[in-house]
C-alpha positions, -999 to 999 in steps of 0.1 A, spaced: -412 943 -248 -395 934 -280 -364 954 -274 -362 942 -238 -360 908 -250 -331 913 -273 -312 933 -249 -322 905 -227 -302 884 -250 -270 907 -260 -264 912 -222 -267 873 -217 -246 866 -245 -220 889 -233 -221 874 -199 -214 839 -216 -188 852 -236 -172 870 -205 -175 836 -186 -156 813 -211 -131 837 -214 -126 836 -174 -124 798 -178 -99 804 -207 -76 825 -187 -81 800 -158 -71 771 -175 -42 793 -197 -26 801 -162 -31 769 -144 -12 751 -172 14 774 -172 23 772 -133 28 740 -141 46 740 -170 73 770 -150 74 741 -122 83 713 -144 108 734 -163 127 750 -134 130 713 -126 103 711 -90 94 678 -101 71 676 -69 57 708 -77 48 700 -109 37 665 -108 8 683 -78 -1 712 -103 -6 692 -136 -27 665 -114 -53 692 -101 -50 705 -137 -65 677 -148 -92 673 -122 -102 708 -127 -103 713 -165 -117 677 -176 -125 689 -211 -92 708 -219 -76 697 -253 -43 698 -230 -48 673 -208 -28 649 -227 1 671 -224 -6 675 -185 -9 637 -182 19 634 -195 41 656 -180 28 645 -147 43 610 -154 76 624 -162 80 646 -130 70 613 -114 95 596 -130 125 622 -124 114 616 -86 119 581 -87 81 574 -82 81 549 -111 46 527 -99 34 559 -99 46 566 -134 34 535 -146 0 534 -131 -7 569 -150 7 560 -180 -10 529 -181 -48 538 -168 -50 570 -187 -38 559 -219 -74 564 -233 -69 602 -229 -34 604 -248 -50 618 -278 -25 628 -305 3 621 -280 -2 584 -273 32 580 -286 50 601 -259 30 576 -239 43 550 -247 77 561 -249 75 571 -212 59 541 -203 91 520 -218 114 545 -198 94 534 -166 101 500 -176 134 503 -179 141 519 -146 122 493 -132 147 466 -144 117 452 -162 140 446 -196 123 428 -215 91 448 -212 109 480 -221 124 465 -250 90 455 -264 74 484 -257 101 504 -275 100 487 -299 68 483 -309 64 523 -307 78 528 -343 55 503 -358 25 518 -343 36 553 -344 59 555 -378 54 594 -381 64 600 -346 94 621 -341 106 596 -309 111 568 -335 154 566 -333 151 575 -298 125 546 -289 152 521 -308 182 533 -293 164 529 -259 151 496 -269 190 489 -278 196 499 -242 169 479 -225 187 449 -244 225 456 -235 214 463 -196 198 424 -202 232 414 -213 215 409 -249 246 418 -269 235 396 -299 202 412 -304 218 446 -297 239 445 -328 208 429 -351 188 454 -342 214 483 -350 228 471 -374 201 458 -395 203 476 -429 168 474 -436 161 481 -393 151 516 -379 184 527 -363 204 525 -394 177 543 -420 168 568 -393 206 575 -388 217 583 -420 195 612 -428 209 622 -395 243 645 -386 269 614 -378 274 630 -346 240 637 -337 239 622 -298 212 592 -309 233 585 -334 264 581 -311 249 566 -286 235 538 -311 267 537 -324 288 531 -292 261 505 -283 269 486 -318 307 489 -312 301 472 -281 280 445 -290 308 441 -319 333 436 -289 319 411 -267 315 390 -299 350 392 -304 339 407 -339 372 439 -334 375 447 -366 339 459 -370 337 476 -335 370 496 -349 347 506 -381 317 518 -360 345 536 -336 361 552 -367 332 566 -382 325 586 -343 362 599 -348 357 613 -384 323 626 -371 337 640 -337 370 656 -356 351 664 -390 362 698 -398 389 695 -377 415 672 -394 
């Protein structure tokens, strides 16, 4: 009776095992169909697969990367409420990736013509998120969202701020990294409409010895 019992067990535990590996490989391949979809660029394809992703594996540690990328194949489709309602009501479940949230979120904004709102929200995602890779991105954007608002003065504070984000994230930057060129470009600009030439023609200089370094 004994040795039923534990065979009993082994063969149950077996069947568990077997089980959660199913799920495993259900989930794996699920995400990945996805993932193909959003990368060969079906953005209708994609945003349906990562939404039934989510409704069928609640407790995977990827939905935040599904949410996610649901919002930006919205997005690419034009379906910004869409975009913005995700983004927005399932913020809770952003995990380590509430940044990319965010970010997102402000891009939504700003194709929405809601300026000022994208401007806020990028740039509040540095000071809540200073370890986040999308920091230079989120203040060129922010940058951006300003110019689009006809902001000019507030573009060039807030690139050319010495003590501001764009200016300390750039320099440990390649000048002709494309964040840094397009924050660059914006500054000349901003330089121009206040009639201020002489520094536009500095931050214009320093894109020709960065575009022609190696080259002169």
């Amino acid at each position: 009776m004994a040795l039923r019992r534990r065979w009993f067990l082994v063969l149950t535990v077996f069947a568990l095992g077997a089980g959660t590996a199913r799920a495993g490989f259900r989930e794996e391949r699920d995400f990945n169909a996805a993932k193909s979809a959003f990368q060969d660029h079906l953005w209708a394809q994609a945003e349906t697969a990562f939404a039934s992703f989510v409704r069928k594996h609640t407790g995977s540690p990827r939905i935040p990367e599904a949410l996610v990328l649901e919002a930006q194949a919205q997005f690419r489709q034009g379906k910004f409420t869409d975009a913005l309602t995700l983004l927005t009501t399932q913020k809770t479940q952003a995990a380590t990736l509430a940044d990319q949230f965010d970010y997102w979120l402000g891009e939504v904004q700003a194709a929405m013509r809601n300026y000022p709102a994208a401007t806020a929200t990028f740039l509040a995602l540095p000071q809540h998120y200073p370890a986040s890779p999308l920091r230079l991105r989120a203040t060129v954007e922010a940058a951006a969202a300003l110019a689009a608002d006809h902001h000019w003065d507030q573009v060039a504070r807030l690139l050319a701020d010495p003590a501001g984000g764009f200016v300390s994230e750039a320099n440990q930057r390649p000048p002709a990294d494309d964040l840094v060129v397009r924050g660059r470009l914006l500054l000349a600009e901003a330089r121009t409409r206040a009639n201020d030439f002489s520094e536009a023609a500095r931050e214009l200089n320093r894109l020709y010895r960065a575009a022609f370094k190696g080259h002169l």
